[in-house]
C-alpha positions as CSV (number, residue, x, y, z in Angstrom):
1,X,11.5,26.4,55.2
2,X,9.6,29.8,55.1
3,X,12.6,32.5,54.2
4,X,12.6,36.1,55.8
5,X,14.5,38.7,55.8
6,X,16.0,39.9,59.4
7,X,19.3,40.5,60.9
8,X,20.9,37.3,63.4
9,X,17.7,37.4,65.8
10,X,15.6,36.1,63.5
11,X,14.5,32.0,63.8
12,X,14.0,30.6,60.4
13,X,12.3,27.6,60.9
14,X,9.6,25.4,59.9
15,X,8.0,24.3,63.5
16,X,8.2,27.1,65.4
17,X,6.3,26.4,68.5
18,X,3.6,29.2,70.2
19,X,3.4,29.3,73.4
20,X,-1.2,28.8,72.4
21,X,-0.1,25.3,71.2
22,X,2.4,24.1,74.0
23,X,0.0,24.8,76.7
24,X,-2.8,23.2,74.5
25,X,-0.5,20.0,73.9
26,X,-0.6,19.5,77.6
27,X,-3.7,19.8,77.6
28,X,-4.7,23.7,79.2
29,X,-8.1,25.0,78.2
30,X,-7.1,28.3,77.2
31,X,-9.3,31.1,76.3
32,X,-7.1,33.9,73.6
33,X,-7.5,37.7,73.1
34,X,-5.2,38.1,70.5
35,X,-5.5,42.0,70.9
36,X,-3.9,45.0,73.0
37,X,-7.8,46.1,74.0
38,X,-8.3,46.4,77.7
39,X,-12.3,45.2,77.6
40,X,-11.3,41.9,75.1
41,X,-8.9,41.0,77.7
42,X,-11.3,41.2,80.6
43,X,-13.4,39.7,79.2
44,X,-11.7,36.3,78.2
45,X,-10.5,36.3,81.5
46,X,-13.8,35.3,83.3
47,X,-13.2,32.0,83.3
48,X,-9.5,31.5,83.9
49,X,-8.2,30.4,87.1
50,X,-4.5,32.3,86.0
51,X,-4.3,35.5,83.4
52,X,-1.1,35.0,81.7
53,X,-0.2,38.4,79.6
54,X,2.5,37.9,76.4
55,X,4.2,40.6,75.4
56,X,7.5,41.4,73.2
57,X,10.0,43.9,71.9
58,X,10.4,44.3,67.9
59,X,14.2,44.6,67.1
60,X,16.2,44.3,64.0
61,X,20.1,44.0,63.4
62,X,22.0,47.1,63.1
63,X,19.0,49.1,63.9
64,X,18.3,50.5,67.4
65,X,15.1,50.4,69.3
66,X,13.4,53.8,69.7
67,X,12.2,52.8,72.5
68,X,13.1,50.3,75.5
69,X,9.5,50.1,75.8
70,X,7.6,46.9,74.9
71,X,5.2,46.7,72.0
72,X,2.6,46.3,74.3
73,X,3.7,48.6,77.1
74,X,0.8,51.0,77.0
75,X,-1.9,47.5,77.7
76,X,0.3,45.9,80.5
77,X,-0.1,49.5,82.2
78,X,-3.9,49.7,81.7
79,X,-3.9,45.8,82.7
80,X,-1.9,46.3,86.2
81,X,-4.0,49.2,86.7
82,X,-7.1,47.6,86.7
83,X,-5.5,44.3,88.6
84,X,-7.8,41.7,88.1
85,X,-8.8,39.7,91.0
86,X,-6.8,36.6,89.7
87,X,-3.0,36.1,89.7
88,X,-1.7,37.9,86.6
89,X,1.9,36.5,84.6
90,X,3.5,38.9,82.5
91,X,5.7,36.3,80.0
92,X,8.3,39.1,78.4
93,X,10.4,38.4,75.4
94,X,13.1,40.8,75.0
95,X,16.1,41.2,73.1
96,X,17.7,43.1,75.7
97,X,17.1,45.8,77.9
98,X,13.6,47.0,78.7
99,X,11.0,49.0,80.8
100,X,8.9,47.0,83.5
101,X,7.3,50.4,85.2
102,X,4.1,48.1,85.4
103,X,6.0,45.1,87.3
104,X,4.6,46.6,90.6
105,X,1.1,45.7,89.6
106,X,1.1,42.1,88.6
107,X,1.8,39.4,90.2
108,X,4.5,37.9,88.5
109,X,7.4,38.6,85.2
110,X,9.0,36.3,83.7
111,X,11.9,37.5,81.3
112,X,13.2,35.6,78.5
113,X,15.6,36.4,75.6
114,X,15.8,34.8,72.3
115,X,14.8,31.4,72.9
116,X,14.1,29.7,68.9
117,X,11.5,28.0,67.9
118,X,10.9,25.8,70.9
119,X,9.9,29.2,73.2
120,X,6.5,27.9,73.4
121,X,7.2,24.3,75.0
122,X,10.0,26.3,77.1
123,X,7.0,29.0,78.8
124,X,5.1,25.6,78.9
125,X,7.7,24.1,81.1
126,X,8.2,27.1,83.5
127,X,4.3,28.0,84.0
128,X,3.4,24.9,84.5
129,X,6.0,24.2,87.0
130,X,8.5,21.1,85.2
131,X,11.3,23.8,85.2
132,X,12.3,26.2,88.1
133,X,12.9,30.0,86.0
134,X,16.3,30.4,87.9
135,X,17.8,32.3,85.5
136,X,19.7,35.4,86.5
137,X,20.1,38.4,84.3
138,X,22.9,39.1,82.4
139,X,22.1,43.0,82.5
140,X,20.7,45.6,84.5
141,X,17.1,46.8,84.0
142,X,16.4,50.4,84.4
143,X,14.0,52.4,85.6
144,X,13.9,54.8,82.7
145,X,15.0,55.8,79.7
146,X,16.5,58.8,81.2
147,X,19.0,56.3,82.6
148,X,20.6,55.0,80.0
149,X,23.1,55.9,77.4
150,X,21.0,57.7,75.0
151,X,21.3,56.6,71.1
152,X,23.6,58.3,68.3
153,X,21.1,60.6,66.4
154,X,23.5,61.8,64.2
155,X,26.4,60.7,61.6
156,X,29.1,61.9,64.5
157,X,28.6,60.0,67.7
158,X,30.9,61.2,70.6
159,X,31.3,58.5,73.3
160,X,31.2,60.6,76.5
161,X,30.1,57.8,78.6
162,X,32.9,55.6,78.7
163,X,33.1,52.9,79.7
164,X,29.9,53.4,81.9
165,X,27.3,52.1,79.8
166,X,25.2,48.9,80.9
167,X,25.1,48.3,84.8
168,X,28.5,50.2,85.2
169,X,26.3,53.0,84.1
170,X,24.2,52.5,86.7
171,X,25.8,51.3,90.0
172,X,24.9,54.9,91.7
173,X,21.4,54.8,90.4
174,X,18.1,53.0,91.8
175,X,17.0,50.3,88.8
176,X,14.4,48.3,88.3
177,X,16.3,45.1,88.2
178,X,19.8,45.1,88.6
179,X,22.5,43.2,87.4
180,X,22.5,39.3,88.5
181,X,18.7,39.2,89.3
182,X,16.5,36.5,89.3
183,X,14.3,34.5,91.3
184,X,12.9,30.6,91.2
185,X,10.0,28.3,92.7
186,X,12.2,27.9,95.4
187,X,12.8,29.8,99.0
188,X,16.7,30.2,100.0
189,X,17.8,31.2,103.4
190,X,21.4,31.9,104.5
191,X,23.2,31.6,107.8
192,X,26.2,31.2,109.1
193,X,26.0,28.3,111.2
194,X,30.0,27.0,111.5
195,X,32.2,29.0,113.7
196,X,35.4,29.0,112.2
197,X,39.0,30.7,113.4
198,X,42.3,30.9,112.1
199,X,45.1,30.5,114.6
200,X,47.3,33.2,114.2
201,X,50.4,31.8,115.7
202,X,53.1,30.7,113.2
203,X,53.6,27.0,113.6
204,X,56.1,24.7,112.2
205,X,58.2,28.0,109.9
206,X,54.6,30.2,109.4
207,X,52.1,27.7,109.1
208,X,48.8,28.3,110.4
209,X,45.9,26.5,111.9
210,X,42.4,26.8,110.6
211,X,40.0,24.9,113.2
212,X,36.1,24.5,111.8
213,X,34.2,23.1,114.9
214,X,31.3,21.5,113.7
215,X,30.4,19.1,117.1
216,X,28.1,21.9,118.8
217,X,24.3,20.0,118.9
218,X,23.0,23.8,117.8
219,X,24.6,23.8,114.4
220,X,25.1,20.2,113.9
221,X,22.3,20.2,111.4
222,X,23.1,22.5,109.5
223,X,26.7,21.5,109.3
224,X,26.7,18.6,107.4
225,X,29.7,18.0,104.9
226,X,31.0,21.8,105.4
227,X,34.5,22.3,103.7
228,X,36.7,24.5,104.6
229,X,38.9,26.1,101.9
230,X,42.2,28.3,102.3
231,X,43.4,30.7,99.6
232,X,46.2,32.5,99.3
233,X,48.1,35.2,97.7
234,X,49.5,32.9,95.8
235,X,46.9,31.2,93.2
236,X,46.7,27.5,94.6
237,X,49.0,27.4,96.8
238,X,49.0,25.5,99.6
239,X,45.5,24.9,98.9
240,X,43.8,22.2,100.8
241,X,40.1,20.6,101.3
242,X,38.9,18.8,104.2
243,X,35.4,17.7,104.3
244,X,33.8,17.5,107.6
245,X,31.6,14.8,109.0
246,X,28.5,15.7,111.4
247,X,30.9,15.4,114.4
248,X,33.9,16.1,113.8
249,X,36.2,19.0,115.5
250,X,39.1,19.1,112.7
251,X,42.1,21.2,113.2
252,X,44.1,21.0,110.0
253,X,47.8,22.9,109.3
254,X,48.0,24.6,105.6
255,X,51.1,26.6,104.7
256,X,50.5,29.7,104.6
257,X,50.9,33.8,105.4
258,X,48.7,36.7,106.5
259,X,47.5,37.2,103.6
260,X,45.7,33.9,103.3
261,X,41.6,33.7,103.4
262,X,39.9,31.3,104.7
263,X,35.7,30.3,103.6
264,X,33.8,27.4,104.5
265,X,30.8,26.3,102.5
């Protein structure tokens, strides 16, 4: 085992896999520019059917970043630019926040964080479509460095932010990707398709009725297995379950009080 010297980001290990020998293993003909040069780039990407762009963030324990930028920033500008007329993947590799002001011109980023020494077969597995990238991010992405906390340059650091660093710092402000994003292979589309209504009469000493009706023909298809779920103010209590079937019109009595909200999923 090679040994280094780094802080707990580091991956010490003697098979670390490159995302050049994953692909290759499944049998991609790739074609490398192993440089930040604009022309090089171009130019191996004549023959390519897909221009997949690798870029990274250099990081060491109980150092900051002096910049959120990414080592190769200033090429994946020039390169979304110039757009090639082929679908271009930006495959980033971050240890934690960065700048994406080139995201607009390519086709597609991929974000992913400290991954060990099997990040090559993992990229394999998302670009080549085995594994959905439905991962959703665990912090906000800003637009600039202008909005974010700016680092201690001195031996006295005064905290005058707060507790408004990270995306509380930035719930006012326009980002680049906030909190919670994150896309996938798949399409999702929402509706609410089951009408649902609490009666609001007490009955039997302030019980209430929820009624999900799930017989209409128009939302029948999209109303298979629904449950409906009461909560209360009360953690638990008098929760109750009741799975639907396609045609069933269920009125079901819960204990319960005005406070109580009903869902049904």
């Amino acid at each position: 085992m090679s040994q280094v010297v780094g802080g707990s980001a580091r991956v010490l290990s003697d098979r670390a896999v490159s995302i050049r020998r994953a692909l290759e293993a499944r049998g991609i003909e790739l074609t490398i520019s192993a440089s930040n040069n604009l022309a090089d780039a171009l130019h191996a990407s004549h023959a390519a059917d897909v221009l997949v762009a690798c870029a990274g963030a250099t990081t060491s324990e109980s150092v900051d970043r002096p910049s959120l930028k990414l080592d190769q920033h200033d090429f994946l500008t020039q390169l979304a630019m110039v757009k090639p007329p082929k679908p271009l993947v930006v495959l980033v590799m971050a240890p934690g926040a960065v700048l994406t002001d080139w995201a607009s011109g390519v086709d597609a980023v991929a974000l992913m964080f400290l991954a060990g020494q099997e990040t090559g077969n993992a990229w394999a597995d998302v670009l080549l479509g085995e594994v959905s990238p439905s991962g959703k991010l665990p912090l906000t992405l800003p637009l600039s460095e202008a909005d974010v906390t700016p680092p201690c340059e001195g031996a006295r650091c005064v905290y005058t932010e707060g507790l408004h660093v990270g995306w509380r710092g930035l719930v006012d402000k326009p980002v680049a990707f906030p909190f919670g994003h994150g896309l996938s292979y798949a399409r999702f589309e929402y509706e609410w398709a089951i009408p649902l209504w609490v009666e609001r009469a007490p009955l039997n000493g302030g019980r209430r009725r929820a009624r999900v009706q799930t017989a209409d023909p128009a939302v029948r298809a999209s109303a298979r297995a629904e449950t409906a779920v009461r909560s209360g103010a009360r953690q638990g209590a008098g929760l109750r379950r009741r799975r639907l079937s396609d045609d069933e019109d269920e009125g079901d009595e819960v204990g319960g009080g005005d406070d109580d909200d009903w869902r049904v999923r």
